[in-house]
C-alpha positions as CSV (number, residue, x, y, z in Angstrom):
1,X,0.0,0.0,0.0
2,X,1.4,3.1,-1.0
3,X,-0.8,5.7,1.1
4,X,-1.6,3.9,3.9
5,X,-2.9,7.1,5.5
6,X,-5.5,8.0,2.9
7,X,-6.8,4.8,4.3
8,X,-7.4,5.9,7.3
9,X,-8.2,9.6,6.7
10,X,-11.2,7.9,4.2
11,X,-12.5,5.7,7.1
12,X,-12.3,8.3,9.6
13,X,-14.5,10.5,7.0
14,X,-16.8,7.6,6.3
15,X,-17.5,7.4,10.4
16,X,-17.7,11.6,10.5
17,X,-20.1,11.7,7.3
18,X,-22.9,9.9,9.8
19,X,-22.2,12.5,12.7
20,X,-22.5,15.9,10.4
21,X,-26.0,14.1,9.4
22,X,-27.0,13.5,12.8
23,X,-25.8,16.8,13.8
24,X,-27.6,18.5,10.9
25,X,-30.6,16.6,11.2
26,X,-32.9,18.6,13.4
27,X,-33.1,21.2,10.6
28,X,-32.5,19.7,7.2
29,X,-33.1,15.9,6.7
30,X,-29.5,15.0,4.8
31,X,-28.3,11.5,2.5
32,X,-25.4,10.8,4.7
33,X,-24.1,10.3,0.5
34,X,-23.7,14.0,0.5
35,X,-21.4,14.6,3.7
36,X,-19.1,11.3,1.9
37,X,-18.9,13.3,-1.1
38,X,-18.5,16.4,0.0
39,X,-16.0,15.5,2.6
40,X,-14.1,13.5,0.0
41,X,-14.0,16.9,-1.9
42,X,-12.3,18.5,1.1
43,X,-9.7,16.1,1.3
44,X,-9.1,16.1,-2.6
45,X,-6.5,17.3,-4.5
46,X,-8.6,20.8,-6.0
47,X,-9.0,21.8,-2.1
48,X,-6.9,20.7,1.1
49,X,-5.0,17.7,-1.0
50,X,-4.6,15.0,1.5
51,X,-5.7,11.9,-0.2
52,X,-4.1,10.2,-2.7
53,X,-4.5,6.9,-5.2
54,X,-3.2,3.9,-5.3
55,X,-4.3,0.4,-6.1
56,X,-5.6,-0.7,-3.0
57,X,-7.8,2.5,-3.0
58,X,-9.3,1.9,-6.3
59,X,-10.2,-1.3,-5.6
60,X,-11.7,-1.2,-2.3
61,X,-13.3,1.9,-4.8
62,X,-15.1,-0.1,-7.4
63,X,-15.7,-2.9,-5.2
64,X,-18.1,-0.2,-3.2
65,X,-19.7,0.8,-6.2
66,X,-20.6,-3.0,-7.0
67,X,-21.9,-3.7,-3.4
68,X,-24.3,-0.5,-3.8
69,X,-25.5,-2.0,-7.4
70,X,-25.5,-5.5,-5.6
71,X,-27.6,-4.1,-2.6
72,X,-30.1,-2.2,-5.2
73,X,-30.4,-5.9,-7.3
74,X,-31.0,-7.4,-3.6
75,X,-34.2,-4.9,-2.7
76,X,-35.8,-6.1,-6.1
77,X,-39.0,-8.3,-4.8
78,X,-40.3,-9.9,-8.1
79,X,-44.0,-10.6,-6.9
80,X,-44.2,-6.6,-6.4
81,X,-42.6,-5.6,-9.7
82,X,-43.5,-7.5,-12.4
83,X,-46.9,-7.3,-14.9
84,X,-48.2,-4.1,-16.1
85,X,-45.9,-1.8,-14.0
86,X,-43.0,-3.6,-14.7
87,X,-44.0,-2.9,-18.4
88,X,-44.9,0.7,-17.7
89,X,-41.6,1.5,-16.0
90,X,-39.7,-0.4,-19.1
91,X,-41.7,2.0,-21.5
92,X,-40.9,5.2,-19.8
93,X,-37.2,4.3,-19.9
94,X,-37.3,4.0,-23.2
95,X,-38.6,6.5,-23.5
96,X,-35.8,8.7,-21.4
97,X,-33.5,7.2,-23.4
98,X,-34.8,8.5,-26.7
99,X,-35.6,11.9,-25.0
100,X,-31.6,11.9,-23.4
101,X,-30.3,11.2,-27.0
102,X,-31.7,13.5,-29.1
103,X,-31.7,16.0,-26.3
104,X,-27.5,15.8,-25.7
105,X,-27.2,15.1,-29.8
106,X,-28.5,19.0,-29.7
107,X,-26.2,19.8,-26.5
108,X,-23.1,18.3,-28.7
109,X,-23.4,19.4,-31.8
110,X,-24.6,15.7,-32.8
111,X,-21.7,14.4,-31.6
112,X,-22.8,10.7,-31.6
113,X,-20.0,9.3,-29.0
114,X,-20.7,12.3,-26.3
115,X,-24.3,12.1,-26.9
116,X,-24.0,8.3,-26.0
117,X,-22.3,9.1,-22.8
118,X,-24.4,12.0,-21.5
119,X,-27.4,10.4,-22.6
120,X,-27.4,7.9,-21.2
121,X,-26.4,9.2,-18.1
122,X,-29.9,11.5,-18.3
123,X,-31.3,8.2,-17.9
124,X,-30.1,6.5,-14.7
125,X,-31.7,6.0,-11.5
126,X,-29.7,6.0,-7.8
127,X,-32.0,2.9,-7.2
128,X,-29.2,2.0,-4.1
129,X,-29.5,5.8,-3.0
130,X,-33.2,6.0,-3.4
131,X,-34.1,2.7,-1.6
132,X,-32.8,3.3,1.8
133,X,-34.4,7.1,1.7
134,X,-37.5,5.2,1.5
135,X,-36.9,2.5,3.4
136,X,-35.8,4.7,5.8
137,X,-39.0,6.5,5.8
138,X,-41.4,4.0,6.1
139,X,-42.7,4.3,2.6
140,X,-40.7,1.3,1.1
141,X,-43.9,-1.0,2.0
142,X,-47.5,-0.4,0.3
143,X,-47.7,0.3,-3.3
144,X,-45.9,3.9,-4.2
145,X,-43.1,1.4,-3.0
146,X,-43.2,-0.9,-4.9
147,X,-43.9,1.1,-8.0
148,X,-40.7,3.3,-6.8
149,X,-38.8,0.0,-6.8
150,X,-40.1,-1.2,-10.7
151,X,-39.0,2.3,-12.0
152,X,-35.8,2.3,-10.2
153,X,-34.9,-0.8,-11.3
154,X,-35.6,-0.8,-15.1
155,X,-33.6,3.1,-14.4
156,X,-30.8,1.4,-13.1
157,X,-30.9,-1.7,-15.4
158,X,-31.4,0.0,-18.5
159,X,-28.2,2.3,-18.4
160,X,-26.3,-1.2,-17.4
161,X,-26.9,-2.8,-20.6
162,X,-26.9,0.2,-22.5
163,X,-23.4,0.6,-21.1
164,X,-22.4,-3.1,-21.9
165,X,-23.9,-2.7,-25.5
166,X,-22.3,0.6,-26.7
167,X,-19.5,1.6,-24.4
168,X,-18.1,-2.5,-24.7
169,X,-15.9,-1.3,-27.9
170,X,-17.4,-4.3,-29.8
171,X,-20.0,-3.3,-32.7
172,X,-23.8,-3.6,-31.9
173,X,-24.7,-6.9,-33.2
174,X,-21.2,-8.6,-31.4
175,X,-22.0,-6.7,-28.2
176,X,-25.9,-8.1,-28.4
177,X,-24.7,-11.9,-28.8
178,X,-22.5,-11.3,-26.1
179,X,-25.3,-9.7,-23.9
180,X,-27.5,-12.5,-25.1
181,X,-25.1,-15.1,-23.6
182,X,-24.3,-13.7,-20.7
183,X,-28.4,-13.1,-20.4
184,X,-28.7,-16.6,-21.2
185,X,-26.6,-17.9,-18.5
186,X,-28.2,-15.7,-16.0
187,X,-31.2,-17.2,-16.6
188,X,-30.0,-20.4,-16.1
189,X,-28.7,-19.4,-12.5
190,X,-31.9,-17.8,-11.9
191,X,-33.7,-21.1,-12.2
192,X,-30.7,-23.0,-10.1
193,X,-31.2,-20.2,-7.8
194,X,-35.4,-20.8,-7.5
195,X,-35.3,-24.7,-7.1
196,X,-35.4,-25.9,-3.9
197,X,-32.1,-26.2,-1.5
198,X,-31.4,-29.6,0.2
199,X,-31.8,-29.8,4.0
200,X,-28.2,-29.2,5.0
201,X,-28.2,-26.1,3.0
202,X,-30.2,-23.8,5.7
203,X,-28.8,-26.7,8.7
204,X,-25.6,-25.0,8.1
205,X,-26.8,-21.2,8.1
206,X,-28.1,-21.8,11.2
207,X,-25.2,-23.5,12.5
208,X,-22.4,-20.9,11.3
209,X,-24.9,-17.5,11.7
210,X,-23.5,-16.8,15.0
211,X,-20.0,-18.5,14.6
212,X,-16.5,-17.6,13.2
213,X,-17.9,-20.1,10.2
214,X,-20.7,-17.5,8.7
215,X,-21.8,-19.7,6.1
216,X,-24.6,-17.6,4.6
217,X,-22.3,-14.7,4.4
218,X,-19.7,-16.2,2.1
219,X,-21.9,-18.2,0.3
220,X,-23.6,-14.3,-1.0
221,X,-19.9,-13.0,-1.6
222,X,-18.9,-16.5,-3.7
223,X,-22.3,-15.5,-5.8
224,X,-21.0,-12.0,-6.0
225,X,-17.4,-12.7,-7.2
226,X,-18.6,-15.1,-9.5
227,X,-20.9,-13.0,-11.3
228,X,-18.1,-10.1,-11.4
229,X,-15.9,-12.6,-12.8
230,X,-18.8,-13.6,-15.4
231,X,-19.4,-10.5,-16.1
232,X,-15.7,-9.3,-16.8
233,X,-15.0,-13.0,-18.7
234,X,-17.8,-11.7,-21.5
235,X,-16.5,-8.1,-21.5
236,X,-19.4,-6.6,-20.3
237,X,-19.1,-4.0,-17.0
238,X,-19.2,-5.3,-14.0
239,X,-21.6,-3.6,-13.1
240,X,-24.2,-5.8,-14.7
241,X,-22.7,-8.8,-12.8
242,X,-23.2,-7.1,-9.1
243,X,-26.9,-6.5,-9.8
244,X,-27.7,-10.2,-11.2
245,X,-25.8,-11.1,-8.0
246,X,-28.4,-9.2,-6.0
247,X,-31.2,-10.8,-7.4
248,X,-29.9,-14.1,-7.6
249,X,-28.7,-14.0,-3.7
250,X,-32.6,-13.0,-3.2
251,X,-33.9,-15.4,-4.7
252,X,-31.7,-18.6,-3.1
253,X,-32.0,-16.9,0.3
254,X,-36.2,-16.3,0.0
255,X,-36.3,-19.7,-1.1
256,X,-33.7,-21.4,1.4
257,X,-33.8,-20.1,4.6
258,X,-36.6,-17.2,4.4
259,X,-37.0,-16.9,8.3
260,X,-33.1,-15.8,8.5
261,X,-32.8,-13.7,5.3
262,X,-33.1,-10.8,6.8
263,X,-30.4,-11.3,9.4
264,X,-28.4,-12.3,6.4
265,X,-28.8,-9.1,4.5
266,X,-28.2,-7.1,7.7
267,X,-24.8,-8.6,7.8
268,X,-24.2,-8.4,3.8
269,X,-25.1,-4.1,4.3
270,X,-23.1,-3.8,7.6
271,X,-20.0,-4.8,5.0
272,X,-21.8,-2.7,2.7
273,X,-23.1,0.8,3.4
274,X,-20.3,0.0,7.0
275,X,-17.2,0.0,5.1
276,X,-17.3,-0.5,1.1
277,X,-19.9,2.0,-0.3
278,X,-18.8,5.2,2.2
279,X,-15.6,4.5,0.6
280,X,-16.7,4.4,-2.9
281,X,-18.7,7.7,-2.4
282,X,-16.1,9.1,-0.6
283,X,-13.4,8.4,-3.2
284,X,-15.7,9.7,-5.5
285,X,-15.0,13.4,-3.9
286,X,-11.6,12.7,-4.0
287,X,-11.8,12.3,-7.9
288,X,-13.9,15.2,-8.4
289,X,-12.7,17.6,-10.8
290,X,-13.6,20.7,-8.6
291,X,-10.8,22.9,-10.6
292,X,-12.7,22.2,-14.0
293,X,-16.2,22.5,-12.7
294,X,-15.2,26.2,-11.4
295,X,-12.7,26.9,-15.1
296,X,-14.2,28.8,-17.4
297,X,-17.7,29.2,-16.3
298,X,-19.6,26.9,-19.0
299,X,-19.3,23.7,-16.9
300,X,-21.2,25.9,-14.2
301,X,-23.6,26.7,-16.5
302,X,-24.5,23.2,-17.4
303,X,-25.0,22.2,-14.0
304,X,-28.1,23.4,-13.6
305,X,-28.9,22.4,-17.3
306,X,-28.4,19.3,-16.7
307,X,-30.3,19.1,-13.1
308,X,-33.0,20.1,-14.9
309,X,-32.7,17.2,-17.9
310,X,-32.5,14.4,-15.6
311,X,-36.4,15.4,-14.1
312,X,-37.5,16.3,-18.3
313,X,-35.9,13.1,-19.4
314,X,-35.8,10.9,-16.7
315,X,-38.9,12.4,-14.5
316,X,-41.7,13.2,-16.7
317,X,-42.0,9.8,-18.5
318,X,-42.4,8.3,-15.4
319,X,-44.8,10.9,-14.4
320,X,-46.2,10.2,-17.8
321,X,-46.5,6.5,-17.7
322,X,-47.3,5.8,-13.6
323,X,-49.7,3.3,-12.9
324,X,-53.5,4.2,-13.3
325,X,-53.9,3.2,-9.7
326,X,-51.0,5.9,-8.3
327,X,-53.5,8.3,-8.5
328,X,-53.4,12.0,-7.8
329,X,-50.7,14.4,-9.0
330,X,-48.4,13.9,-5.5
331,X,-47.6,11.1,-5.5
332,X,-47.2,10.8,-9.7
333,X,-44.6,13.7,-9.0
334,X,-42.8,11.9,-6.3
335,X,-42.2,9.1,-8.5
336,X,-40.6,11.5,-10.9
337,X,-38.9,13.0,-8.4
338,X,-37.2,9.6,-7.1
339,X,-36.7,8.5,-10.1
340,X,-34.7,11.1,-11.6
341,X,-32.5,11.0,-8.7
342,X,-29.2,9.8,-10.2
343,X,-25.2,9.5,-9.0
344,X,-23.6,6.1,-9.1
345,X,-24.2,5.3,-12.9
346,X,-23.6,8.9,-13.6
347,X,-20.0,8.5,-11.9
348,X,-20.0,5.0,-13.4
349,X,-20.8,6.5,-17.2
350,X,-18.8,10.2,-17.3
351,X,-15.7,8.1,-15.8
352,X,-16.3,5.7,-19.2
353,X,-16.2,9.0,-20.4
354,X,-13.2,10.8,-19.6
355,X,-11.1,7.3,-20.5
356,X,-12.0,7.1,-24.2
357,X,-11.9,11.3,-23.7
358,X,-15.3,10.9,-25.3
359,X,-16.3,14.1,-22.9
360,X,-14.4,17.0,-21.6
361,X,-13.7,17.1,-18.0
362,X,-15.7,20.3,-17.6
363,X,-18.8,18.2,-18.6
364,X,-18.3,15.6,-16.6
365,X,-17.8,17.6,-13.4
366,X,-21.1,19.2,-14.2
367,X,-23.3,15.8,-14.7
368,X,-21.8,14.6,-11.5
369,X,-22.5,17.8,-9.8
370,X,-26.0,17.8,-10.7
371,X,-26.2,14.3,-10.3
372,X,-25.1,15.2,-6.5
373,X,-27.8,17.8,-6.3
374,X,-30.4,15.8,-7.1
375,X,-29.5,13.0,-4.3
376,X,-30.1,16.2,-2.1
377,X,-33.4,17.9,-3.5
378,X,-35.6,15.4,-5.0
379,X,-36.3,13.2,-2.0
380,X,-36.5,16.1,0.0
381,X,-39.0,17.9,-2.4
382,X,-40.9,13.8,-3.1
383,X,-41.0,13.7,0.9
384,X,-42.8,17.1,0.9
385,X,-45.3,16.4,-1.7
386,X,-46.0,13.0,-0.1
387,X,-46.8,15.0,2.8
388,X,-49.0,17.0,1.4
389,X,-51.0,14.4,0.0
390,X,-52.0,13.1,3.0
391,X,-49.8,10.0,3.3
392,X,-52.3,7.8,2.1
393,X,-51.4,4.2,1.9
394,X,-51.7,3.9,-1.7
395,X,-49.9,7.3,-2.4
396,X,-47.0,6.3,0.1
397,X,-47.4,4.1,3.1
398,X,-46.5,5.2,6.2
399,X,-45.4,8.7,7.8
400,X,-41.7,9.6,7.5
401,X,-39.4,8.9,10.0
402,X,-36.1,8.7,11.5
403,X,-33.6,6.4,10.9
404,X,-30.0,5.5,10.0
405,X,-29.7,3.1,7.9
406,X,-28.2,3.6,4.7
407,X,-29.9,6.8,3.7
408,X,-30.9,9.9,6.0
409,X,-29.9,10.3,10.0
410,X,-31.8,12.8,11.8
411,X,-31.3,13.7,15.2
412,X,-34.6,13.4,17.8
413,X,-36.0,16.9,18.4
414,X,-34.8,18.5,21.1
C-alpha cells in the first residue's frame, strides 16, 4: 500500500459523514451520500489535497460501487414488480432514453460518442440511493413502493446494458450476442437459484450464523465474485454482474432459509453501506474535478442544465407513464422526483467517459454535480409532496421517519 494514510483519513470521514448528518438533522433531513462526497471533496487534490491513489484504494473503490449496485439488485422483490408496472416502468425508460439522446445530440453538436455518454447518463436512477431514503421513511412497504422500486430498477438496469452494448468497444450486433449469452446464462442461474435447496443447506446457516464459520455470508460473496468474474470474462461492465448477483442472492435466500434472510442481508449491508460503499462515495469526492467545474464558467452553466434534464428526461416519463392506480398528481410527482434521482451510474458512465476522452472534464464535473444535487433535493422535495398528500397508503405508506440506515440520519427533536 502506497498511502496507507489515505486509508485511514477515508474511514475516519466515512465514520464523521454519519455524525454531520446527525448533527444537521434537526433542521434539514440529509443522505449521509452528501457529507461522503463532499468530505471526500475536502480532502481532494482541487481543495486541502490529503488523499491520494493507489491500487488498493481503487479497488476497495469499485468494489463499493458494485456492493451498492448488488444491494439495489437485492431490494428487487419480483412478486411486487413485475406485470403491467414492470412494463410501464420499461416504456418510460425507453422512452428517457430516446428523450436523453436526441436531447444531448442538440447539447453536442450531434456528436454521436458524447451524446452516448451524456445520454445515457440523463437516464439513470440512484436505485441503491433512493431505496434506503424510502426505506428509511417508512414508505418502502404499500404500493408507491413498490412502483418506486419497478421504476428504479428498469432506471438502473437499462443504463447497465446500454453501457455493456455501446461503451463495450465491440459493434452492436457482437456486443448483443455477447449480452444474449451472458443473459442466457443468468437465466440459467436464476432457475438454479429458484429450485429448492437440500436440507443441509439452511442446517448449516443456522449452525455458522452466530459463529466464526458465517456460512450464509460467504456463500452471497462467492455469488458476487462469481458474477463479477462472469461478467468481466464476456467483457461486459461489472456492473451488470453485481446486480444479477443481487437478485440471484434474493432469490436462493427467499427460497432457502426465508425466516433468517433478513439477518443475512443485515450482515451483507453492515460490510456494505459500514465499510465498502462510504468508501466508494467518498473516493468519488476525492476524484472530483472541482478545478474544472469552477474553469471557465460553461461547466457551471451546465450544471443546472443538466439538473434540470435528468427530471425532463428521466422524470416526466415516469410521471407520464405511472400506474393508473398511483392516483393523484403527488404522489405521480414523487415518482418522478425519485426517479430522476441519479449518481452512481452517472460517476460510473462520465468516468467511461473521460477514459475514451469521449467528454471533456468540464462536462463531466457538471453531470456529476448535478447528479449530486439531485440526491439532495428530490427526496427532500418527493417527501414534501408526499406530505401534502396526506400519506395515504396507496400514495406512500407510512409517515416519514427517522432512521439511519443507509440513507438519512436525523437527530430526535430537542
Amino acid at each position: 500500500m502506497e498511502h496507507p494514510g489515505t486509508l485511514v483519513l477515508i474511514m475516519a470521514l466515512a465514520v464523521l459523514a454519519p455524525l454531520l448528518g446527525y448533527a444537521t438533522g434537526r433542521w434539514l433531513s440529509v443522505p449521509v451520500v452528501i457529507f461522503e462526497i463532499v468530505l471526500g471533496i475536502l480532502v481532494g487534490p482541487d481543495v486541502l489535497g490529503w488523499a491520494h491513489h493507489d491500487q488498493v484504494i481503487d479497488t476497495l473503490s469499485d468494489l463499493g460501487l458494485s456492493m451498492l449496485i448488488f444491494l439495489a439488485g437485492y431490494e428487487i422483490r419480483f412478486a411486487e414488480v413485475r406485470g403491467s408496472t414492470l412494463r410501464r416502468a420499461g416504456g418510460a425508460w425507453i422512452l428517457s432514453f430516446a428523450a436523453g439522446l436526441g436531447v444531448a445530440l442538440l447539447l453536442s453538436g450531434a456528436d454521436l460518442a458524447k451524446s452516448l455518454v451524456i445520454g445515457t447518463a440523463l437516464t439513470s436512477t440512484a436505485l441503491g440511493a433512493v431505496l434506503p431514503i424510502l426505506r428509511d421513511s417508512g414508505r418502502l412497504e404499500g404500493r408507491f413502493g413498490s412502483v418506486v422500486m419497478a421504476f428504479g430498477a428498469v432506471g438502473e438496469f437499462g443504463p447497465i446494458v446500454a453501457m455493456a452494448l455501446l461503451f463495450s468497444g465491440r459493434s452492436p450486433g457482437a456486443a448483443s450476442v455477447v449480452l444474449a449469452a451472458f443473459a442466457a446464462i443468468t437465466v440459467g442461474a436464476v432457475f438454479w437459484a429458484m429450485r429448492p435447496r437440500p436440507p443441509w443447506f439452511a442446517r448449516i446457516i443456522a449452525m455458522t450464523l452466530h459463529s466464526s464459520g458465517q456460512f450464509a455470508v460467504r456463500f452471497v460473496m462467492l455469488l458476487l465474485a462469481g458474477m463479477l468474474g462472469l461478467a468481466h470474462v464476456f467483457g461486459l461492465d461489472t456492473l451488470l454482474g453485481a446486480f444479477a448477483a443481487g437478485m440471484l442472492t434474493r432469490l436462493v435466500l427467499q427460497g432457502a432459509v426465508p425466516e433468517r434472510s433478513g439477518e443475512i442481508l443485515g450482515r451483507i449491508e453492515a460490510i456494505g453501506f459500514g465499510f465498502l460503499v462510504p468508501f466508494f462515495y467518498i473516493v468519488t469526492g476525492i476524484d472530483f474535478d472541482l478545478a474544472a467545474l469552477l474553469d471557465g464558467g460553461r461547466p457551471l452553466l451546465l450544471l443546472p442544465v443538466f439538473l434540470l434534464l435528468f427530471l425532463l428526461v428521466r422524470g416526466v416519463p415516469a410521471y407520464l407513464l405511472a400506474p393508473h392506480d398511483l392516483t393523484g398528481r403527488a404522489p405521480r410527482s414523487a415518482l418522478a422526483l425519485f426517479a430522476s434521482t441519479c449518481l452512481p451510474l452517472v460517476v460510473a458512465i462520465t468516468a467511461i467517459g473521460l477514459d475514451e476522452r469521449v467528454i471533456g472534464a468540464g462536462e463531466a464535473a457538471a453531470l456529476v454535480a448535478a447528479a449530486m444535487v439531485s440526491v439532495l433535493t428530490f427526496p427532500l422535495l418527493a417527501f414534501r409532496l408526499l406530505g401534502r398528500g396526506g400519506g395515504r397508503r396507496g400514495a406512500g405508506g407510512a409517515q416519514p421517519r427517522g432512521g439511519e440506515r443507509g440513507g438519512v440520519v436525523r437527530a430526535p427533536a430537542s
